[in-house]
VOGU-3710 file (C-alpha; in Angstrom, 3 decimals, decimal comma):
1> xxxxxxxxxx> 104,396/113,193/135,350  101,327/114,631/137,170  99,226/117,094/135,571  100,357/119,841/136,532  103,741/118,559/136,518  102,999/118,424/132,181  100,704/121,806/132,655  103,988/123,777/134,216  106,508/122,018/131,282  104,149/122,945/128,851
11> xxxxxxxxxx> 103,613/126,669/129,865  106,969/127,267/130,215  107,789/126,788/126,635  108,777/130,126/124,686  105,556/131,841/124,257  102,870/129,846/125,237  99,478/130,822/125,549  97,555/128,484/127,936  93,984/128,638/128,267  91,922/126,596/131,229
21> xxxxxxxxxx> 88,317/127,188/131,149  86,295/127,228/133,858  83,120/128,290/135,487  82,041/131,390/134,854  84,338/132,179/131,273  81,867/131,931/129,218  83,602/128,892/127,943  81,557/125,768/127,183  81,078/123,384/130,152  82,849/120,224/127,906
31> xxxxxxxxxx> 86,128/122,100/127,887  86,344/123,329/132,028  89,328/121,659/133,722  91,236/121,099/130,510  94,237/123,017/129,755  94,490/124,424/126,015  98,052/125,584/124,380  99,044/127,818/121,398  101,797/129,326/120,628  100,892/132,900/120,639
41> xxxxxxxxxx> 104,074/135,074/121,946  102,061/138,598/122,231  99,913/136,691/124,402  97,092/136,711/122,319  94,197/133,895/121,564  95,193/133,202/117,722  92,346/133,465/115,535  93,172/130,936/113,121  95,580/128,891/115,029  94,242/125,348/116,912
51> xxxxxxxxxx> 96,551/124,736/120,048  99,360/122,439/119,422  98,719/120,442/123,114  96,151/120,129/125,154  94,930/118,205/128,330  92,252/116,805/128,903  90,541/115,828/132,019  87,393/113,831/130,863  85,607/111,905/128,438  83,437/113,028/125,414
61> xxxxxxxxxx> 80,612/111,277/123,539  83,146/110,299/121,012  86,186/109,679/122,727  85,866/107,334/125,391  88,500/104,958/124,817  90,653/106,139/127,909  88,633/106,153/130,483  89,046/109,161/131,809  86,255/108,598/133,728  88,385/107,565/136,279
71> xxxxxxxxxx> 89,724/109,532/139,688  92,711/111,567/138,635  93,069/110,086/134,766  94,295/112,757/132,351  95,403/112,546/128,924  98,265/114,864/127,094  97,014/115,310/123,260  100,024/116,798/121,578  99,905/117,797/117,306  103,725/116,625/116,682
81> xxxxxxxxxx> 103,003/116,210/113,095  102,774/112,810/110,600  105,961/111,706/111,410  106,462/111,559/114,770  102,908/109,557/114,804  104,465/107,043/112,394  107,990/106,958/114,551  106,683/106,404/118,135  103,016/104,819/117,438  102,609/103,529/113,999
91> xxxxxxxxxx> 100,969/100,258/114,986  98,972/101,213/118,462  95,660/100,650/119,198  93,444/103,767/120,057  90,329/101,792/120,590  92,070/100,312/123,971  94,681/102,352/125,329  97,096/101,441/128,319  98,214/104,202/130,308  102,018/105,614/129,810
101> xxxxxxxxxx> 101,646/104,331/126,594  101,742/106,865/122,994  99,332/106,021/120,956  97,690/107,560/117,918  94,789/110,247/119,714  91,655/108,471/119,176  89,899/111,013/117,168  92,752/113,248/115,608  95,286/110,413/114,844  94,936/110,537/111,561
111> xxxxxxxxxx> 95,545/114,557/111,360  99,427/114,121/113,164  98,210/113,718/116,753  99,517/111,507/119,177  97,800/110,914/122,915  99,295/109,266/126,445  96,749/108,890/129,354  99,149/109,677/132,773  102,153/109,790/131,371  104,629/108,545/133,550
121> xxxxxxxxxx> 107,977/106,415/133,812  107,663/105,092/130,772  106,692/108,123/128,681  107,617/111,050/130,672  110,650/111,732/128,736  109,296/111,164/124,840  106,272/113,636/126,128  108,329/116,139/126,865  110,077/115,839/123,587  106,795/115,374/121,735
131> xxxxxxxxxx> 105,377/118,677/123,593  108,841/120,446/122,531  108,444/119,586/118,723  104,869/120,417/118,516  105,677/123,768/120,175  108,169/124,407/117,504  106,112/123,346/114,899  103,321/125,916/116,174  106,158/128,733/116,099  107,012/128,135/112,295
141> xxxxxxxxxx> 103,545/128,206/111,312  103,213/130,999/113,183  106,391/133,036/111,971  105,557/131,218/108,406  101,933/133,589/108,591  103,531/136,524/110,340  105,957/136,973/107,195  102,747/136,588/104,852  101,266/139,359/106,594  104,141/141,691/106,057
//
C-alpha cells in the first residue's frame, strides 16, 4: 500500500472527514504532510472527537522508533480499540519496529492504538480491516453522543 493508496481507502469510508495540514492553514508545522481522520458525516471538524486514523509522515521528539526519517517512510496509526491491539500485536516491540509489521503505536499503545510503518504485502489486508473497525467504532461513538444530545 502506498500512501495515498491508504489516504484514498481511508477517505472513502462512509463519512470521513480528512484533514492534511499544510503551509499556510494555520495548522502547526509538526502536523503538515500528515493526513488526520474523523468520522464526522456533516463534514464538520468534531469538537470533542480525536480522529480514529491518522498518517504520519515524520518523526517527533517522542516517537522516533520508526524512522520515519527516512525517504518515503510513512506510518498508518489506526484507534481499533483494546482488543484488536491484544489480537494482532499483543507481544510486539514498539521500541524497534520492522516495517509491514502491526505493532502496538509507540506512544498510544496502551490507549487501543495499533501502528504499521509502509504497510505492504504483509499487512495491507489486516490495515484495511483495522482502518474499517476503527471507522465503525468512531460512528457509534458518534451516533452514541448524537442520541445524548437529543
Amino acid at each position: 500500500m502506498t500512501m495515498d493508496e491508504t489516504i484514498d481507502f481511508i477517505a472513502a469510508l462512509d463519512g470521513v472527514l480528512t484533514l492534511r495540514p499544510g503551509p499556510g492553514d494555520g495548522t502547526p508545522e509538526a502536523g503538515w504532510g500528515d493526513a488526520f481522520f474523523y468520522y464526522a458525516p456533516d463534514g464538520t471538524l468534531p469538537a470533542t472527537a480525536q480522529p480514529f486514523a491518522t498518517v504520519v509522515t515524520k518523526d517527533h521528539p517522542d516517537d522516533t522508533a520508526s524512522r520515519l526519517d527516512r525517504p518515503g517512510a510513512f506510518r498508518v496509526n489506526i484507534a481499533a480499540g483494546k482488543a484488536e491491539l491484544a489480537r494482532c500485536a499483543p507481544d510486539t516491540d514498539p521500541s524497534s519496529p520492522a516495517d509491514d509489521t502491526l505493532i502496538a503505536h509507540p506512544v498510544y499503545g496502551a490507549a487501543g492504538w495499533l501502528a504499521v510503518t509502509n504497510p505492504a504485502e504483509r499487512t495491507a489486508a489486516a490495515t484495511r480491516e483495522l482502518l474499517s473497525t476503527a471507522h465503525r467504532l468512531a460512528r457509534t461513538r458518534h451516533e452514541r453522543r448524537e442520541a445524548a444530545r437529543r
